[in-house]
Legacy VTK file of the C-alpha trace (Angstrom):
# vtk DataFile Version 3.0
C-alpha trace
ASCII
DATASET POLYDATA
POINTS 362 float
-4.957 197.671 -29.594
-9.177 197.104 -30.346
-10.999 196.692 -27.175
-12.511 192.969 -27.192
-16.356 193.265 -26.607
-17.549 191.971 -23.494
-19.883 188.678 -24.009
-23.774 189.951 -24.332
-24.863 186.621 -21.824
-22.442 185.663 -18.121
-24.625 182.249 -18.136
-25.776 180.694 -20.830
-27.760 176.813 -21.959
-26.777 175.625 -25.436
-27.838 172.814 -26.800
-26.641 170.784 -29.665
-29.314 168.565 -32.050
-28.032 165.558 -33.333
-27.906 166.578 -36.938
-25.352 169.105 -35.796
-23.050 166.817 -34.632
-23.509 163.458 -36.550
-22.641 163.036 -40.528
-24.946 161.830 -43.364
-23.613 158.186 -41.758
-24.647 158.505 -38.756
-21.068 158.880 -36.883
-20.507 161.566 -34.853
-18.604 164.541 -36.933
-15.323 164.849 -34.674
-14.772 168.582 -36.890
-17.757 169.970 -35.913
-17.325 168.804 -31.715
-14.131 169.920 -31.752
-14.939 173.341 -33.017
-17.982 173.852 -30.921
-16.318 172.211 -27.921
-13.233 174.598 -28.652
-15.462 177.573 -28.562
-17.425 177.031 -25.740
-13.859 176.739 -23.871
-12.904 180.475 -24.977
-16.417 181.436 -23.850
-15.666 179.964 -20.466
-12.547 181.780 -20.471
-13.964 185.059 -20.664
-16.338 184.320 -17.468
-18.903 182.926 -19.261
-20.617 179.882 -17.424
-21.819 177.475 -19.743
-24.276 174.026 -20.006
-24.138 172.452 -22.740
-26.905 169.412 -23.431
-26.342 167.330 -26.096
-28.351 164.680 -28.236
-26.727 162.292 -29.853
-26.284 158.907 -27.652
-28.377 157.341 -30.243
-26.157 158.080 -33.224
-23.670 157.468 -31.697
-24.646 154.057 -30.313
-25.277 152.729 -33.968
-21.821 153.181 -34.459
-21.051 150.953 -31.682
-23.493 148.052 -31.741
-24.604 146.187 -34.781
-28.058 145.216 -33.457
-28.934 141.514 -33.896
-32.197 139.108 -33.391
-35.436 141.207 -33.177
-36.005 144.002 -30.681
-38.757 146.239 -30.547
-37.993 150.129 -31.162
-38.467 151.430 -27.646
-36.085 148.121 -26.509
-33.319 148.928 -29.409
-33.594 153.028 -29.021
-32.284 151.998 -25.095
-29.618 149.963 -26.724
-28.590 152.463 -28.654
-28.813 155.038 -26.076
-27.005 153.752 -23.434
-24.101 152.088 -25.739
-24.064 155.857 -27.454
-24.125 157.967 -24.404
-20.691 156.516 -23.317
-19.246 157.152 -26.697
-20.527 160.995 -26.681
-19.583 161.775 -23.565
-16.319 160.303 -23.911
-15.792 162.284 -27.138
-17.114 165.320 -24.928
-14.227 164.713 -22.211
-11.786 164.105 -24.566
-11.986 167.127 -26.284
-12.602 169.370 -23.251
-9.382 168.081 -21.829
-7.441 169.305 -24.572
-8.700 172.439 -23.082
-7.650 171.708 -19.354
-11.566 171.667 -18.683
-13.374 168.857 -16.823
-16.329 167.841 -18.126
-19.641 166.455 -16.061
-22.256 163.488 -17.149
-25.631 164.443 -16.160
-28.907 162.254 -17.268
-32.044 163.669 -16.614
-35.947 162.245 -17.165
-38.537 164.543 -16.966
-40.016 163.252 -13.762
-36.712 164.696 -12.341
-38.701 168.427 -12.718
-41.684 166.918 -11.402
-40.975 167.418 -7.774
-39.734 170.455 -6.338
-37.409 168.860 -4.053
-35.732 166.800 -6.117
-35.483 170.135 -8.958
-33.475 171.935 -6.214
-31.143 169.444 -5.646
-30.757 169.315 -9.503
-30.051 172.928 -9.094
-27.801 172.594 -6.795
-25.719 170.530 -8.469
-25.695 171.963 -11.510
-24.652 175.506 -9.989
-22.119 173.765 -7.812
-20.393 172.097 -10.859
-20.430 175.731 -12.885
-18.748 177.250 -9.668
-16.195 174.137 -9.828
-15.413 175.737 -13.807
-16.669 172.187 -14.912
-18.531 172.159 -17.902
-22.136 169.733 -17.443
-23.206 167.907 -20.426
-26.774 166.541 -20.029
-28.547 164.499 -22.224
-31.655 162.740 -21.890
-31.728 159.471 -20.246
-32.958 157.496 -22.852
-32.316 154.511 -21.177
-35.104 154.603 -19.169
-37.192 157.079 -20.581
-40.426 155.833 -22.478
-43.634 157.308 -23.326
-44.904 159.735 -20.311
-41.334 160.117 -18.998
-40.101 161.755 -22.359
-39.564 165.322 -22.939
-40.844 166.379 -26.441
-36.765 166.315 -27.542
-33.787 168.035 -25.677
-35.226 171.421 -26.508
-38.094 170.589 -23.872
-35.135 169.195 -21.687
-32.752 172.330 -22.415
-35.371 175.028 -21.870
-36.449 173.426 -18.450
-32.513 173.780 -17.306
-32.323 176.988 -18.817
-35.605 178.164 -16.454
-34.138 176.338 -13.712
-30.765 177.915 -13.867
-31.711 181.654 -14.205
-29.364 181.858 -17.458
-29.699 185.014 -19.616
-29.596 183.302 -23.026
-30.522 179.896 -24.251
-28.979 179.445 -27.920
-30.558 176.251 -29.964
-27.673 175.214 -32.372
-29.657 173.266 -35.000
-29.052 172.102 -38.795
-30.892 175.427 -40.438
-29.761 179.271 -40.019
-33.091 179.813 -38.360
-36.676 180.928 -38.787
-37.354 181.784 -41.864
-40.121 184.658 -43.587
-42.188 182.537 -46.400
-44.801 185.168 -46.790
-42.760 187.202 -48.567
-41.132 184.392 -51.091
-37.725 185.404 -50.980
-36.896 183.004 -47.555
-35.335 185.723 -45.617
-34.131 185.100 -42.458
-36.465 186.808 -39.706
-33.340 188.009 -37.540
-35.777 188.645 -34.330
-39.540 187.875 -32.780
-41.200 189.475 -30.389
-42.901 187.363 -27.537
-46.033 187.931 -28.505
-45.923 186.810 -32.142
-48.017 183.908 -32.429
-48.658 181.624 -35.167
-45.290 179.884 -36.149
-46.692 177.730 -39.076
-46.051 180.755 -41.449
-42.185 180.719 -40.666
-41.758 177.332 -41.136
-41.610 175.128 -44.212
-44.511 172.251 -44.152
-42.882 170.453 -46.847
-39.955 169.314 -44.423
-40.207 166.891 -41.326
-40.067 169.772 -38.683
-43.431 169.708 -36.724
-42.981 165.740 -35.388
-40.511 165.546 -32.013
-37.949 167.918 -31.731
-39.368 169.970 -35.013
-38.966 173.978 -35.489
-42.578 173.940 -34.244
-41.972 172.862 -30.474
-38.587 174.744 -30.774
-40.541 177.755 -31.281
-42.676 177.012 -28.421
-40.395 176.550 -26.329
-38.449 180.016 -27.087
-41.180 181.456 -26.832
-42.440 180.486 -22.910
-38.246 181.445 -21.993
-38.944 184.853 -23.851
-41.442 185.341 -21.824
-39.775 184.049 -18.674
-36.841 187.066 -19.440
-34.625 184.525 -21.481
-33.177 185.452 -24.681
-33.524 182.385 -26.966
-31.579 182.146 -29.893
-31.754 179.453 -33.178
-29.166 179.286 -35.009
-26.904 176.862 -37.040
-24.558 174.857 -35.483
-22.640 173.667 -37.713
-21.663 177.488 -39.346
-17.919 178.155 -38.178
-17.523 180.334 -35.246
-21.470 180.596 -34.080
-21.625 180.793 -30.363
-18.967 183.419 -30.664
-20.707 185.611 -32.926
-24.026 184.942 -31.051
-21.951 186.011 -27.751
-20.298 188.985 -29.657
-23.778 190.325 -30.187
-23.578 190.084 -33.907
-26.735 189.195 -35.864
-26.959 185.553 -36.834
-30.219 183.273 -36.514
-33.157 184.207 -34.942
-33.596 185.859 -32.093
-36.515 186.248 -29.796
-36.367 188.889 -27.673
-37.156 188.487 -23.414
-39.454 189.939 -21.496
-38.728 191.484 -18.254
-37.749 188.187 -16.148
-39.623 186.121 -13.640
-37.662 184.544 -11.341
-37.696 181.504 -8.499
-40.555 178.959 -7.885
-42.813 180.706 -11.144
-40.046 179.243 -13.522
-40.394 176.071 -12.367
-44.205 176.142 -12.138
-44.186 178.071 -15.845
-42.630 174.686 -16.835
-45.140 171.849 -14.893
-47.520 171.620 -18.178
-47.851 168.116 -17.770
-46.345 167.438 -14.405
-49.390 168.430 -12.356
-50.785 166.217 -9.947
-54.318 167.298 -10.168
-56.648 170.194 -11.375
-58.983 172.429 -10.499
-61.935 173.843 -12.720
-63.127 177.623 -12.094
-65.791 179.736 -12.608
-65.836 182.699 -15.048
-65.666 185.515 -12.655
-62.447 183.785 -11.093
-61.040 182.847 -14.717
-61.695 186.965 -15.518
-59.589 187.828 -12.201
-56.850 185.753 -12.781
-56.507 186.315 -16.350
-57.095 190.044 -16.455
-53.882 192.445 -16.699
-55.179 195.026 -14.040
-53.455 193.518 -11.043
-52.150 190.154 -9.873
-54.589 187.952 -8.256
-54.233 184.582 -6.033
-56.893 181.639 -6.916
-59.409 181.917 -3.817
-62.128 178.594 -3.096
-64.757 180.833 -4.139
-64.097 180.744 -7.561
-63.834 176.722 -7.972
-66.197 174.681 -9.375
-64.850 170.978 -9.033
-61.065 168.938 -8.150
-59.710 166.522 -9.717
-57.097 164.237 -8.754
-55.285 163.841 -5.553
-53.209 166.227 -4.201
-51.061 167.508 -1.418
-49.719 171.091 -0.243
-46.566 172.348 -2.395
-47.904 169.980 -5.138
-48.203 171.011 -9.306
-51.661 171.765 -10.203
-53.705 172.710 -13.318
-56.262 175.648 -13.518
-59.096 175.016 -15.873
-62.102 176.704 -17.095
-65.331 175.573 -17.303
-64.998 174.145 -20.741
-61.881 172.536 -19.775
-58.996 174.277 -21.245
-56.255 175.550 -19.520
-55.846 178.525 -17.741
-52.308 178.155 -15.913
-50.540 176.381 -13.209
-49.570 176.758 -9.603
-48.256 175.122 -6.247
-51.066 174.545 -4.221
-50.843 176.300 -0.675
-52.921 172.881 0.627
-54.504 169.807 0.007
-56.944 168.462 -2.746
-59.388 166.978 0.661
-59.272 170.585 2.029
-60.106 172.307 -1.404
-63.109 169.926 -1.432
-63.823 171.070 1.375
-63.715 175.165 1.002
-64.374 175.008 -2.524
-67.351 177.431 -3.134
-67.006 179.041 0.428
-65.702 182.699 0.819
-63.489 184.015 2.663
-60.544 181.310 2.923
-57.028 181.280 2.637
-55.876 181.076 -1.225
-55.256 177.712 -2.724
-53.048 179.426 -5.161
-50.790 182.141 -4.165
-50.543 184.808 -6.511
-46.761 184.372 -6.376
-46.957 180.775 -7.039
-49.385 180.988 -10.090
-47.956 181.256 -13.911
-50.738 182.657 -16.167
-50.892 180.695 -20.138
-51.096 183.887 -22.111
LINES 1 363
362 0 1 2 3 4 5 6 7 8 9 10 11 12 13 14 15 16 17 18 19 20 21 22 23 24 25 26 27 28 29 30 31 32 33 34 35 36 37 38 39 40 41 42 43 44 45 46 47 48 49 50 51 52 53 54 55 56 57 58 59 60 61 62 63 64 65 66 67 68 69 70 71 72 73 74 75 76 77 78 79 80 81 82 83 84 85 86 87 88 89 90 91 92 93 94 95 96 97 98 99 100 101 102 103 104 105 106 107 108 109 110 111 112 113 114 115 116 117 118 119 120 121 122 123 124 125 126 127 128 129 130 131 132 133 134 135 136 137 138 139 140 141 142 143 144 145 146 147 148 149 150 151 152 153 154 155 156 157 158 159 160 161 162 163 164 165 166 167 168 169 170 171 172 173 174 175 176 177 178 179 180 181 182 183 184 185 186 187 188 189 190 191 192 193 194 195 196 197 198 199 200 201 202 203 204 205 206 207 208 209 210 211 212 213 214 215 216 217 218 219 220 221 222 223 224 225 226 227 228 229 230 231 232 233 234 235 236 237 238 239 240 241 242 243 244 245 246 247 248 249 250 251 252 253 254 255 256 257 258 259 260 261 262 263 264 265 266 267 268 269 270 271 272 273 274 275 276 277 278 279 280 281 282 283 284 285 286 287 288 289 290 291 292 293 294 295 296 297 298 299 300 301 302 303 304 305 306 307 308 309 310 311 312 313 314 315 316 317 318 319 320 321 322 323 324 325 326 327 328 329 330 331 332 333 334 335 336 337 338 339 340 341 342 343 344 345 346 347 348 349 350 351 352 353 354 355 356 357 358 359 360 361
């Protein structure tokens, strides 16, 4: 009798683009849901806790509603969206039942990660509904969702769940079989990529639409911060038979980038604030040249600040700049933006950034 392998990942995130799952109509491809939908439920039967976040409501909706009269885009992209989202997750349930598994709605906006209060209750749930053996499906809500409150695509959405939820592996099922080597001319497929590889734009392809939202650009990006957070993040293409299992089986498909040793708790979330902060701070050289060195970890004392922007309160996002403005990291501030302004410059005061609250940009 052959041994079955034990899955590589116990928890995992995967999420599912919408040219995975919809046709060259636009409908949603009931061969290809059914398959991946039918996998993830043998996963989950070995032990493997799963969330799954899937686009789609938009496709989907244009099957539903025939727009009429004039709407602007953002006003018919909510149309779409919210008509859609019902279909998709209805397909979702439908096809998860022929499994005996429940499946869970969650809609998310990306002010939801903003505060850390509200992030833990997001945790919470989510962990309690994996405990429950109910599979969450979370989308964006795209409903409500315009300009600031939109994450670049559901990759940015995916990878913030996949920090949040302390998952092993984070597999992006997209339309293409991965990254792929165009300095050498023969398009090989680079099977894995270090964290520290920088420079994307010579693995992928400028001729094709991939560096607007949701392109192979941000996706990179994106794997590349969870690498670095100790999360192995894998692209690969959704719609070849039998993926997630051969991902899970350890067998070498797509492109892999390889995790560092993990960070855990309150640095994930602040690893993933770039844009949520509620104010900033600008430092001086000799601070910048502390924090950023690799000798030992440092916290960010008053001493080294320069100037505060923006208002701000204890346990509150902030930036770290330097002086010509770009930026350093992020961390939760141990105390207000009045009483920074007040001990900025002055030694010998308590840290405004903890070392353990502080995520470096490499």
């Amino acid at each position: 009798m052959k041994h079955q392998q034990q899955p590589i990942y116990r928890k995992i995130v995967v999420k599912v683009g919408t040219n995975v799952i919809t046709g060259k109509n636009g409908q949603l491809d009931l061969k290809i849901l059914g398959s991946l939908t039918t996998q993830i439920a043998e996963l989950q039967k070995q032990g493997i806790q799963i969330i799954l976040v899937s686009s789609g409501a938009v496709g989907a909706g244009r099957s539903v509603v025939k727009l009429s009269g004039t709407l602007a885009p953002v006003a018919a992209r909510q149309v779409l969206a919210s008509t859609g989202q019902i279909k998709l997750i209805s397909t979702y349930n439908d096809l998860f039942l022929q499994h005996g598994l429940i499946t869970a709605q969650i809609l998310v906006t990306k002010g939801d990660f903003r505060d850390r209060q509200h992030y833990l209750n997001m945790q919470t749930c989510f962990t309690s509904l994996l405990q429950q053996n109910i599979i969450p499906v979370v989308n964006e809500n795209d409903a409500v969702s315009v300009t600031e409150l939109m994450f670049t695509d559901n990759d940015e959405l995916s990878g913030l769940i996949a920090s949040m939820m302390d998952v092993e592996g984070y597999i992006i099922l997209s339309h293409v079989d991965g990254l792929f080597d165009l300095k050498t001319g023969n398009g090989a497929i680079i099977s894995e990529i270090d964290p520290s590889t920088k420079h994307f734009h010579q693995y992928i392809n400028p001729g094709k639409s991939e560096f607007g939202r949701g392109g192979m650009l941000t996706k990179c990006h994106i794997a590349q911060k969870l690498s670095r957070l100790g999360i192995t993040v894998h692209i690969a293409n959704g719609r070849t038979p039998g993926i997630l299992l051969s991902i899970l089986n350890g067998e070498k498909t797509g492109t892999k980038f390889l995790a560092q040793k993990p960070t855990h708790g309150p640095k994930r979330w602040i690893a993933n604030s770039e844009g949520l902060e509620k104010g900033a701070v600008t430092i001086n050289k000799g601070a910048e040249e502390a924090l950023v060195g690799d000798e030992r970890a440092n916290s960010l004392l008053p001493v080294g600040i320069e100037s505060v922007d923006g208002r701000f309160l204890k346990g509150d996002i902030i930036k770290v700049c330097s002086t010509d403005g770009a930026a350093i990291g992020y961390g939760m501030a141990q105390y207000s933006s009045e009483k920074a302004l007040q001990v900025m410059g002055k030694n010998g005061q308590k840290p405004l950034i903890h070392y353990d609250y502080l995520y470096i940009i490499s």
